[in-house]
C-alpha positions in Angstrom: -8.4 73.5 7.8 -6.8 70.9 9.9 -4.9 68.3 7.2 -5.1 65.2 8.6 -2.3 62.5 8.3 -3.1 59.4 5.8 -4.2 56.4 8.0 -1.8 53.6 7.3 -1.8 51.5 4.5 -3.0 47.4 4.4 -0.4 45.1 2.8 -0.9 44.8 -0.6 -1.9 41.6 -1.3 0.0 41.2 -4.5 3.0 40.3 -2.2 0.6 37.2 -0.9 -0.1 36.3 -4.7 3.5 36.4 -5.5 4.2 34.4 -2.2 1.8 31.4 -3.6 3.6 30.4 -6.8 7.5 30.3 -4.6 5.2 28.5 -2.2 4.0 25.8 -4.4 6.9 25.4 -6.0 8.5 23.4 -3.5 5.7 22.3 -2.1 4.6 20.1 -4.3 7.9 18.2 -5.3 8.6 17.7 -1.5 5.4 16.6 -0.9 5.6 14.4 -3.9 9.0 12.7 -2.3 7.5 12.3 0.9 4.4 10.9 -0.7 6.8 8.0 -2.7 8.8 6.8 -0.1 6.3 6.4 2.0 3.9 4.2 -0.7 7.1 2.5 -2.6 7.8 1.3 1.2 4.2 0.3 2.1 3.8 -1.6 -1.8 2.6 -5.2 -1.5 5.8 -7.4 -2.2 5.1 -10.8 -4.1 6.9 -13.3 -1.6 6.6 -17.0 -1.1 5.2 -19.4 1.5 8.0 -20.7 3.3 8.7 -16.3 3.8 5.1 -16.4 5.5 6.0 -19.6 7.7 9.2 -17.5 8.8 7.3 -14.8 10.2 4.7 -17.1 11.8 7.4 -18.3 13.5 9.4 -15.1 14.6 5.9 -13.8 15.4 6.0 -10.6 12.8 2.5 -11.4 11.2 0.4 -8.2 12.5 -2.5 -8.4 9.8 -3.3 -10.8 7.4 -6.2 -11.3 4.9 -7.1 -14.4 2.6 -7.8 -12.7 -1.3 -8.3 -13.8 -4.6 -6.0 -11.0 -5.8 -5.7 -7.2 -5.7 -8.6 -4.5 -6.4 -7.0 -1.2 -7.7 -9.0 -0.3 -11.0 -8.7 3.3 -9.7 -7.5 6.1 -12.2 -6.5 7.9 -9.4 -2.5 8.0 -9.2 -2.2 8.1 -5.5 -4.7 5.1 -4.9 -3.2 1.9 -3.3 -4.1 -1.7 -4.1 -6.3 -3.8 -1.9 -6.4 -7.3 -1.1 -10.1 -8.9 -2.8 -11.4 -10.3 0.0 -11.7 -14.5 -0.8 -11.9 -16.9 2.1 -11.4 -19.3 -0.5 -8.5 -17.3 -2.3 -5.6 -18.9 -3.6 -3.4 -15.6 -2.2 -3.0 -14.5 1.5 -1.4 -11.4 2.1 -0.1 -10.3 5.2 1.6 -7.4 6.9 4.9 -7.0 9.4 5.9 -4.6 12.4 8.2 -2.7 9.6 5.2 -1.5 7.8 5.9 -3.7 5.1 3.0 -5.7 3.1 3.9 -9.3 1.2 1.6 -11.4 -0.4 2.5 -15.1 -1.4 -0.1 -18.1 -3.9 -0.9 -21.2 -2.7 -3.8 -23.4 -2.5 -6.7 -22.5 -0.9 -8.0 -24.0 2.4 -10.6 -26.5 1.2 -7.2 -28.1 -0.4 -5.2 -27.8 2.5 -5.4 -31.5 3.9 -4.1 -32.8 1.0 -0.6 -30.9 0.9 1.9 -31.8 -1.6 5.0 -32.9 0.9 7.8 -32.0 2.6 9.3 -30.6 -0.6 5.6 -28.3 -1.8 5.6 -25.0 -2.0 2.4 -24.7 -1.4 1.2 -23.2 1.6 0.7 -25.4 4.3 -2.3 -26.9 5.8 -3.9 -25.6 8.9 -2.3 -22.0 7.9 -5.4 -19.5 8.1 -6.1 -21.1 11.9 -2.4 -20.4 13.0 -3.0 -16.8 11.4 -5.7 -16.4 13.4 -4.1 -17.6 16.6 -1.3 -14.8 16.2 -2.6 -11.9 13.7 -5.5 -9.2 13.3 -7.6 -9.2 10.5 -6.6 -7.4 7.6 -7.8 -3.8 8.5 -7.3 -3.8 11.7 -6.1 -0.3 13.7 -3.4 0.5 14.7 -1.0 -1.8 12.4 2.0 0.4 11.4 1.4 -0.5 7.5 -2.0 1.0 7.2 -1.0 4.3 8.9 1.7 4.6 6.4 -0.5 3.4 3.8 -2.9 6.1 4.9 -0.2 8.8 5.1 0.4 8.0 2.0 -3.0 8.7 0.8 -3.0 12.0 2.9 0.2 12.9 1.0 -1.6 12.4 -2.8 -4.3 13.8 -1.6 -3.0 17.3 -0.7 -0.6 16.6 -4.1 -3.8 16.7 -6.2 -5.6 19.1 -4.1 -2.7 21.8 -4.8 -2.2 21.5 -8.4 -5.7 21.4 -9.2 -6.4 24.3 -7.2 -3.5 25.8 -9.1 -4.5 24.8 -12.4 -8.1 25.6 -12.3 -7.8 28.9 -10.3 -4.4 30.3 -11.0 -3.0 32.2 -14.1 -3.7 30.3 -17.5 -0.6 28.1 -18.1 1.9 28.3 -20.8 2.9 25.6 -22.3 -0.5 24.1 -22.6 -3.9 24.6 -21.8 -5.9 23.5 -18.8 -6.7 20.8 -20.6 -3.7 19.4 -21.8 -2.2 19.7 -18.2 -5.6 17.8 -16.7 -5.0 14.8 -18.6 -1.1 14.8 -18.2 -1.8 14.8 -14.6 -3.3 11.4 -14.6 -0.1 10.3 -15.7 0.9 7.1 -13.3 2.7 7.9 -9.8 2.2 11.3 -10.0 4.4 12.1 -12.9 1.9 14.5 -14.9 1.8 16.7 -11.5 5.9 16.6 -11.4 5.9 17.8 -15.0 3.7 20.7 -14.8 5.1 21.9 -11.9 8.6 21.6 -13.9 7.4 23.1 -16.7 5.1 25.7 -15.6 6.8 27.0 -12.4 10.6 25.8 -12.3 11.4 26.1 -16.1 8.5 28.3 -17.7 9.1 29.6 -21.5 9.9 33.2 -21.8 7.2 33.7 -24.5 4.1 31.5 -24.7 4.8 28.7 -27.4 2.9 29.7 -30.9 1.2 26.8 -30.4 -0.2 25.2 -27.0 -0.6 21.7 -25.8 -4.5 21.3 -26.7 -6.9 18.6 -24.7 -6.9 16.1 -27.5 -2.9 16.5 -27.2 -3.0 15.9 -23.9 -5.0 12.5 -24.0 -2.2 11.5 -26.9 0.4 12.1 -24.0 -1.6 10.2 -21.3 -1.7 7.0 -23.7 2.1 7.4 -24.9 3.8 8.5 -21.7 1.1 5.6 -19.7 2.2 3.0 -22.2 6.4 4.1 -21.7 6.0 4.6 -18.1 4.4 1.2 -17.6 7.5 -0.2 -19.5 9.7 1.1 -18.0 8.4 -0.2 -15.2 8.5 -3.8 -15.9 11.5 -3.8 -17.0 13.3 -1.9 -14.2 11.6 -4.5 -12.2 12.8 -7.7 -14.1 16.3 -6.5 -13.7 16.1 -5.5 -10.0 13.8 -7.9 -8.7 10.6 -7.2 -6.9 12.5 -5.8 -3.4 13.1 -3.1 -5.2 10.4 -2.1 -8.1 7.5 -3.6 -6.0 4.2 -3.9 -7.5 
C-alpha cells in the first residue's frame, strides 16, 4: 500500500485572532488622534463682527449661514454642532479657505437699518446681501471645512465601529462587563473608547478583578466622569481663551 504524503496544511487561523487584538490596539488610539485634530480644528469659534467684516473684505468668507444658535443634542461623541437655520437669527456663522468655522451675535436683519454707530458692535446693516454677493450657502460642496468636518465624522465613525465590534463580539472584558464598558464609551470626545482600549488591551489585569464594573456602575461613571470632563472643559477654556478650547 502506497502511503501517501499529507496534503499541506491551511494557516491556522488562531494567528489571524491573535493578529486582531495588536491590530486594534493601535488602531484605535491613532485613529482617535487623527479624529481630534481634525474636529478640534474644524470646531465653531465664537468671534465677533468686526472679525466677519475682515474677512468680507479680504474675501475669505466661503460659506455662511444666518442661525438662531447651534443644534447638537446628539449623544453621539463624534457628532458636530450645526448652525439652526434662522433667517431672522441673531447669529451668522460662517466658514474660511483654512477650514476653519466662526460664528459671531448681532442683531438680526429686520433691525439692521437702525444700527447703533460708528462705535456698535453690532453687525452691520446690509450684511446678509454682501454675504450673498461673495459666499455659498452654508452647505455648500466643496468648502474645505465641511470635508474636514466630514472626515471627521468618517474618523468617529470607524472609532465606534471598532470598539463596538470588539466589545460585543470579542473575548468578555476584564475589568468590567459589557455593560459597564457601553456606557463608559459615551463618555464625551471619545474618552470612554480611549479608556477601554487602555485598560483592556494596553494595561489589562493579570487576574480578572474579584469584582467587575457592573452596568449600573457604568452609568455612575458616565454621570461623574461627564460632569468632570465638562469642567474641565470650561475651565481649560476660561484660562486659554476660545482659540484654543473651542466650543
Amino acid at each position: 500500500m502506497v502511503e501517501l504524503p499529507p496534503a499541506p496544511s491551511r494557516p491556522s487561523g488562531g494567528r489571524w485572532r491573535a493578529l486582531v487584538p495588536v491590530a486594534l490596539r493601535w488602531a484605535l488610539p491613532v485613529l482617535w488622534v487623527l479624529w481630534a485634530s481634525l474636529a478640534w480644528w474644524v470646531e465653531p469659534r465664537e468671534t465677533t463682527a468686526a472679525q466677519l467684516d475682515r474677512d468680507l473684505v479680504a474675501g475669505r468668507v466661503v460659506t455662511y449661514q444666518r442661525a438662531s444658535g447651534w443644534v447638537d443634542d446628539d449623544a453621539y461623541w463624534g457628532s458636530r454642532p450645526q448652525p439652526r437655520y434662522d433667517p431672522q437669527g441673531e447669529m451668522l456663522a460662517w466658514s474660511v479657505p483654512s477650514g476653519r468655522i466662526r460664528y459671531a451675535f448681532g442683531e438680526p436683519p429686520d433691525a439692521q437699518s437702525h444700527p447703533g454707530g460708528p462705535e456698535s458692535t453690532e453687525l452691520p446693516a446690509g450684511l446678509d446681501a454682501r454675504l450673498a454677493a461673495v459666499a455659498g450657502p452654508w452647505q455648500s460642496a466643496g468648502a474645505a471645512a465641511h470635508r474636514i468636518a466630514d472626515a471627521a465624522g468618517l474618523l468617529a465613525g470607524a472609532v465606534t465601529l471598532l470598539w463596538l465590534v470588539r466589545l460585543v463580539g470579542g473575548a468578555p472584558p476584564l475589568v468590567g462587563t459589557r455593560w459597564f464598558w457601553y456606557w463608559i464609551g459615551l463618555l464625551p470626545f471619545g474618552m470612554g473608547v480611549l479608556a477601554w482600549s487602555y485598560r483592556e488591551m494596553w494595561r489589562p489585569p493579570s487576574v480578572p478583578p474579584p469584582d467587575r464594573g457592573s452596568g449600573w456602575r457604568g452609568v455612575g461613571w458616565l454621570l461623574l466622569a461627564g460632569i468632570g470632563i465638562a469642567a474641565l472643559v470650561s475651565a481649560a477654556r476660561a484660562l486659554l481663551g476660545v482659540a484654543v478650547v473651542p466650543g
